[in-house]
C-alpha positions as CSV (number, residue, x, y, z in Angstrom):
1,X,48.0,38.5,-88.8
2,X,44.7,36.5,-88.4
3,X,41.4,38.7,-87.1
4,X,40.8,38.0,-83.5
5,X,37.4,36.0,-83.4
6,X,35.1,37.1,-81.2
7,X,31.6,36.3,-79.6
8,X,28.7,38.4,-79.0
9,X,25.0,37.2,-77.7
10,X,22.3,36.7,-79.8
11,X,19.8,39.3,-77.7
12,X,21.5,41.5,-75.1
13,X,18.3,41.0,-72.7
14,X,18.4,37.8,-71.9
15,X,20.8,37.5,-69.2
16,X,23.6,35.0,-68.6
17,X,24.2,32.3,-71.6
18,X,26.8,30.4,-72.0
19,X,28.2,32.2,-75.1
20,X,27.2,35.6,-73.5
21,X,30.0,38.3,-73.5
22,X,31.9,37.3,-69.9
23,X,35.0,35.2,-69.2
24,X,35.1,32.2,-69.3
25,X,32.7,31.6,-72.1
26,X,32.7,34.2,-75.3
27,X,35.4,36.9,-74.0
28,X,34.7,40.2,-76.2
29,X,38.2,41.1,-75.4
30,X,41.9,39.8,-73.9
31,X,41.6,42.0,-70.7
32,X,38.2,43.1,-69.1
33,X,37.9,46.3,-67.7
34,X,35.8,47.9,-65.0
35,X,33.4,48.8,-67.1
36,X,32.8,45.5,-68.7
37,X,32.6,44.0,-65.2
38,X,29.2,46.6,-64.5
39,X,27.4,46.6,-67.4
40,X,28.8,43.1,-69.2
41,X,25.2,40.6,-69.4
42,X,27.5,37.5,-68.7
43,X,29.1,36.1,-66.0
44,X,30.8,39.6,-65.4
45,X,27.3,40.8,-64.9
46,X,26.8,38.1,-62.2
47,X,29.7,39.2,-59.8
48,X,33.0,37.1,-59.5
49,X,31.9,33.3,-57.9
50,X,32.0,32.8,-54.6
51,X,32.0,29.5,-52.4
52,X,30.5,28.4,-49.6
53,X,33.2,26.9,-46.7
54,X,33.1,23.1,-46.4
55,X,33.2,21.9,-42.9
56,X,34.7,18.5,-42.2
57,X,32.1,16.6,-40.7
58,X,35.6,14.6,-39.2
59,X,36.7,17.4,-37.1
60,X,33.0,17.7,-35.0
61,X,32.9,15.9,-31.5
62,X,30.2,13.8,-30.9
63,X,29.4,12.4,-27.6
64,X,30.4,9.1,-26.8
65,X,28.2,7.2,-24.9
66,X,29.0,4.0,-22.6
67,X,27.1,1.0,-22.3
68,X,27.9,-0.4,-18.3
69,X,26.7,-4.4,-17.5
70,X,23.4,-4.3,-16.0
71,X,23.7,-5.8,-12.4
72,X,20.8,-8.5,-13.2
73,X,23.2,-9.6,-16.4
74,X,26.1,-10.0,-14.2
75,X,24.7,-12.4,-11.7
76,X,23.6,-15.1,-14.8
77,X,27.2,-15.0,-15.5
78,X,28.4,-18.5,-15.0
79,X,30.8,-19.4,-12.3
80,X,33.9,-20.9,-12.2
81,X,34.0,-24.2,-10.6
82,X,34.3,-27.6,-10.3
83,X,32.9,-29.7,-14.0
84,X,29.5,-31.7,-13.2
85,X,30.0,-35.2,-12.1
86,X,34.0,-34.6,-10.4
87,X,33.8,-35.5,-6.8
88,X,35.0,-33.1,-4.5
89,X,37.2,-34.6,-1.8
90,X,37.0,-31.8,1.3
91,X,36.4,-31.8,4.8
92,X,32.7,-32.4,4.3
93,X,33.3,-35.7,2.3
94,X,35.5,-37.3,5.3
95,X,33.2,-35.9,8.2
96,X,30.4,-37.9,6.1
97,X,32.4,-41.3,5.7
98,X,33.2,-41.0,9.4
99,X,29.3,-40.8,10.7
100,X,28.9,-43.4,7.4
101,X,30.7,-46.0,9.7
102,X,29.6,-44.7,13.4
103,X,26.3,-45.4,12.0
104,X,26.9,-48.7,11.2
105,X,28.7,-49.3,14.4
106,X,26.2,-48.0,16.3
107,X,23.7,-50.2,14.6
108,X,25.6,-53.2,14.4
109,X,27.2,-53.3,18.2
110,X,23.6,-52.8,19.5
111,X,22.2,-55.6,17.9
112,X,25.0,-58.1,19.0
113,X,25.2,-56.9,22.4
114,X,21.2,-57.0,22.3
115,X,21.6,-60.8,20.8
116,X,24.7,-61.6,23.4
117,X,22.4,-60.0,26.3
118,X,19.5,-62.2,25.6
119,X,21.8,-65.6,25.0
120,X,23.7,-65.2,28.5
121,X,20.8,-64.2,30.3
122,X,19.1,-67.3,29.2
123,X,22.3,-69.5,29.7
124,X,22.3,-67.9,33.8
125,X,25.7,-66.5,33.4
126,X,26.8,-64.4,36.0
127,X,27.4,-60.7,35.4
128,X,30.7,-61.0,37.5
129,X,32.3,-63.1,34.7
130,X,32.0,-60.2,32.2
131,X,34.2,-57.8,34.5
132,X,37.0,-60.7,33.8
133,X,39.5,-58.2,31.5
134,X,40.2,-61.5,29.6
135,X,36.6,-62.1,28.7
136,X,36.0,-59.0,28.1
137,X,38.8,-58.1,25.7
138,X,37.6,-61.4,24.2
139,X,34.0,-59.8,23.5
140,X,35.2,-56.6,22.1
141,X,37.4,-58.8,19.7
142,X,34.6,-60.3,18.8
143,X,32.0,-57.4,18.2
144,X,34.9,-55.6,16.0
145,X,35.4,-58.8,14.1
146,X,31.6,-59.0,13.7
147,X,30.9,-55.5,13.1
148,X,33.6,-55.7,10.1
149,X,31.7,-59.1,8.6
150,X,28.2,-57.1,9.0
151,X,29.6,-53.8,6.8
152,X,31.6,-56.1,4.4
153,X,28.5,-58.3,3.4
154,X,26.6,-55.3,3.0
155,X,29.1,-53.8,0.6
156,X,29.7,-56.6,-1.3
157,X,25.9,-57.4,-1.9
158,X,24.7,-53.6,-2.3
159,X,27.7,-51.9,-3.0
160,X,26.8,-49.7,0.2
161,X,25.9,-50.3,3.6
162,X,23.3,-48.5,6.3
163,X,25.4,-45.7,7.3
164,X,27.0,-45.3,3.7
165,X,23.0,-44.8,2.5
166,X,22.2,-42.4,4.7
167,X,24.6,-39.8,4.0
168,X,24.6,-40.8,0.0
169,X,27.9,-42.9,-0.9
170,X,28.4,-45.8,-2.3
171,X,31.5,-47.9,-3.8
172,X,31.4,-48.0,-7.7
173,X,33.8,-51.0,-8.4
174,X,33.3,-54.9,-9.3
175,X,32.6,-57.5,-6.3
176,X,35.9,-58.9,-6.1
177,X,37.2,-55.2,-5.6
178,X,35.1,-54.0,-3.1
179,X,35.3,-57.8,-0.9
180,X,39.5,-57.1,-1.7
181,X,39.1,-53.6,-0.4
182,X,37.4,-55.0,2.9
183,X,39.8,-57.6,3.4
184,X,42.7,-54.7,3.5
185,X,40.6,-53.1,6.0
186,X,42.2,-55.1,8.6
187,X,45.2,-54.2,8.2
188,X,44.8,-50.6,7.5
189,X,43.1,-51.1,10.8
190,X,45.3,-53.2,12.8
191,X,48.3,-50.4,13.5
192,X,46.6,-48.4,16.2
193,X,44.5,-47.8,13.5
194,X,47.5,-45.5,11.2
195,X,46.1,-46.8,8.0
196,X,42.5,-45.3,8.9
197,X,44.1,-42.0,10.1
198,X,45.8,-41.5,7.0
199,X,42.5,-40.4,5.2
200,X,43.0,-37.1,7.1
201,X,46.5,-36.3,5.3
202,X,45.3,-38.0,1.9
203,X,44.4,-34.8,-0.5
204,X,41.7,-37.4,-1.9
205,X,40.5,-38.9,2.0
206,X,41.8,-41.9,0.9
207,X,42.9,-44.7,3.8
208,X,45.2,-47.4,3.3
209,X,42.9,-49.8,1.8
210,X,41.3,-47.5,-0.3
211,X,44.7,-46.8,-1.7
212,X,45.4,-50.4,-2.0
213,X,42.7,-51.1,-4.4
214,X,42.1,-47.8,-5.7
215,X,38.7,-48.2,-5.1
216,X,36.7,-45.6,-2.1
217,X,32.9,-44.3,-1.5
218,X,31.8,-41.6,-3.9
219,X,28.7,-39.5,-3.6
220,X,25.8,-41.2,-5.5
221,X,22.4,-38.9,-5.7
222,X,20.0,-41.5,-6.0
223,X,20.8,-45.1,-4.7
């Protein structure tokens, strides 16, 4: 049987080494004893080692902290709504075409009856003769009839008339459209005046001539 080697330090005094008498470096025997564990200068000198407990940094709670919208934030938010440049067909936009045309009425009655005034009371005709119903259904004919010719020409040559200026529309179509779409105003006219009404049912305000030639006042910001 071999001899057992064994390790021994250099100086006693000097403390731990790495090849000092102590498991698990330079054991100076197979089993230590009590002794050994007292007065051993190794690692048996030094006490058995001992480790600190690791704490999982996981398992510690850390406040959670949550950001709310700033009010002033909230109101730059932009709305929904209708794209730039879509015309918006409401209540507003028929109430406008309907003082659009009173306007014009207004404006163009007044001047014919102004111009029919002056002419009969220059030609001495009697009041008496415009109480005749005849005559007198026979003069509102005519100031309808004239009152359509005035808004047409306007239209046709501007593409808008007085009334239509005022409250900002205007028709966007070719000359042959819009004089097309004035000549379908009698009709649309003519039944009690039905085909007018039925810009009030129309989800786009649209009467019968407008529907006809698909052509109707739209709101334009600078004329």
């Amino acid at each position: 049987m071999e001899k057992e080697i064994q390790f021994r330090p250099i100086n006693p005094g000097l403390g731990f080494h790495p090849f000092s008498d102590g498991l698990p470096y330079a054991p100076t025997a197979k089993s230590p004893n009590t002794a050994g564990l007292q007065s051993g200068s190794g690692a048996y000198s030094a006490g058995p080692a001992t480790f600190a407990k690791k704490t999982s940094t996981n398992l510690i709670k850390r406040p959670v902290t949550v950001v709310m919208p700033r009010p002033e934030l909230s109101r730059t938010l932009p709305q929904a709504g209708p794209a730039p440049g879509v015309p918006i067909y409401g209540l507003g936009y028929l109430f406008r075409r309907l003082f659009a045309y009173g306007l014009d009425s207004f404006v163009n009655v007044g001047l014919c009856l102004a111009g029919l005034s002056l002419s009969l009371w220059k030609e001495g005709v009697p009041r008496n003769l415009l109480l005749n119903p005849t005559v007198f259904l026979l003069g509102l004919l005519f100031l309808c009839v004239l009152n359509w010719a005035l808004i047409a020409a306007q239209e046709v040559l501007f593409r808008t008339s007085l009334g239509k200026r005022v409250f900002g529309l205007a028709l966007e179509g070719s000359t042959a459209a819009i004089f097309m779409r004035a000549f379908f105003y009698i009709p649309s006219a003519a039944f009690f005046g039905f085909g007018l009404f039925w810009g009030v049912i129309d989800p786009r305000r649209r009467c019968w001539h407008d529907l006809i030639t698909d052509l109707q006042p739209t709101e334009v910001a600078h004329l």
